[in-house]
N, C-alpha and C positions, 0 to 999 in steps of 0.2 A: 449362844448367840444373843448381843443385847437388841434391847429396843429397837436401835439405829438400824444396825443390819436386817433386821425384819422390815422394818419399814420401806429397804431398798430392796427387799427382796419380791419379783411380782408373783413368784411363787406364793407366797406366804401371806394367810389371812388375819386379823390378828380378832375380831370379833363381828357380831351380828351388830346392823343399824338399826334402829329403833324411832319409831315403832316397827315392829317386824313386816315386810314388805318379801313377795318373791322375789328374787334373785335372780340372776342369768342361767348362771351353771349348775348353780342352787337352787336347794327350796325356800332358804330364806336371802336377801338382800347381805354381803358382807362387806365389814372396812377393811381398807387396806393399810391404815399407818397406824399410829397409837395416838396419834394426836385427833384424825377423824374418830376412831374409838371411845376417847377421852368426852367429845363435845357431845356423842350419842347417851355417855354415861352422864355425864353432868345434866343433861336434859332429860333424862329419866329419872335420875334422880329427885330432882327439884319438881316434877309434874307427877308424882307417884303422892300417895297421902299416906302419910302411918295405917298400919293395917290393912294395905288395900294386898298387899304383894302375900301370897303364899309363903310360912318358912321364914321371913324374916320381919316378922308384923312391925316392926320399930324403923323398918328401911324406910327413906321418903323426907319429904321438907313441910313444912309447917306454911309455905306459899298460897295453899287452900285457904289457910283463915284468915288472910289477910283480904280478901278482894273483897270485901264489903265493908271493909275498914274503912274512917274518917282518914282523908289523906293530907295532914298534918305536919308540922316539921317535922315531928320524930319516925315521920312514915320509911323515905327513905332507909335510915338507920337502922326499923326494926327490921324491912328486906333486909338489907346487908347482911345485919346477922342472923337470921332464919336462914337466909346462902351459906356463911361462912359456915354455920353450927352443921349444918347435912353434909358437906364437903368433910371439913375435918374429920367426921364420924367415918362417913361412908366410903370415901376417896380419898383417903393420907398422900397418894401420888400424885395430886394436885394442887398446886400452889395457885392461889388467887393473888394477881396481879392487883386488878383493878374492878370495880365495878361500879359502871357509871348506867345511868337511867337517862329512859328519852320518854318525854311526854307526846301521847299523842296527836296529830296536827288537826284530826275530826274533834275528837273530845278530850279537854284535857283529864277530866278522869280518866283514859287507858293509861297505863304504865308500859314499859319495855326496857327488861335490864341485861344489858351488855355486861357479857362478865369474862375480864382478861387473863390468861392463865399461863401457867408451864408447867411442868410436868418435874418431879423431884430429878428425877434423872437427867435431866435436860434442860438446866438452867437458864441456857443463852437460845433455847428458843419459846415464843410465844403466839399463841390462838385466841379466838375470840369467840364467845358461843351467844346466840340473844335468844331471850325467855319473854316469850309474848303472854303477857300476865291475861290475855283471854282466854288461853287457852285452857284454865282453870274455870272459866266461867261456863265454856261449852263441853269443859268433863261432868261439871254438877248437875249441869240442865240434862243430861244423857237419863 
C-alpha cells in the first residue's frame, strides 16, 4: 500500500505528532497523512540540538547557534543552509521547495521561516511548515 492510499485510509495512522501530546484513542496524539507527519518531522528536526536525542547524538539542526547571531546579509543564507544540511541528512523524502523568512512586526530582531516542501514521492503536491526562531530561545532558558 503507497503513501496515497494510506493517507485516504481513516483506518490508518501513519505516526506520532510532536511534541508528544495525549491522544483521543490513544496514549499519545497521531497523524493521519504523511504530509501532516512530514511537518511534525521537519519541526523536530530543526528544534532538536545535536546530542540532545538519545541514540542518535548527530540527529538535529545547528538552528541553536544561530539565535544570538549578528543578523547580517549572510544571515538569512547561513538559515537556509543549516535547514537545507539537517533535511538532506535526516529527511531524503523531502524536498524543500522554498524558504522564505518573515521578520517580525514587534521586534525586527524575531525571525520566522516558512519552509515549502513535497515529499519525493509526491512531486505535484506541496505543504508548508513555519519555524518560530523563539522557540529555541525558551528551550535554552528551560
Amino acid at each position: 500500500m503507497g503513501a496515497r492510499e494510506k493517507d485516504l485510509n481513516p483506518d490508518i495512522y501513519i505516526g506520532l505528532k510532536l511534541p508528544l501530546t495525549q491522544g483521543g484513542s490513544s496514549i499519545f496524539a497521531q497523524t493521519k497523512t504523511t504530509f501532516e507527519q512530514a511537518k511534525h518531522n521537519i519541526r523536530n528536526l530543526l528544534l532538536t540540538i545535536p546530542g540532545e536525542r538519545l541514540g542518535q547524538p548527530e540527529f538535529g539542526s545547528e538552528l541553536h547557534e544561530l539565535i544570538f547571531e549578528q543578523m547580517d546579509e549572510n544571515f538569512e543564507d547561513i538559515i537556509e543552509a543549516s535547514i537545507s544540511n539537517a533535511i538532506k541528512t535526516w529527511l531524503p523524502y523531502i524536498n524543500i521547495i522554498n524558504i522564505n523568512f518573515e521578520y517580525g512586526k514587534v521586534s525586527e530582531n524575531q525571525i520566522n521561516v516558512n519552509i515549502d516542501f513535497g515529499l519525493t514521492f509526491e512531486p505535484d503536491r506541496f505543504e508548508s511548515v513555519k519555524i518560530d526562531m523563539n522557540q529555541f530561545e525558551s528551550q535554552l532558558k528551560q
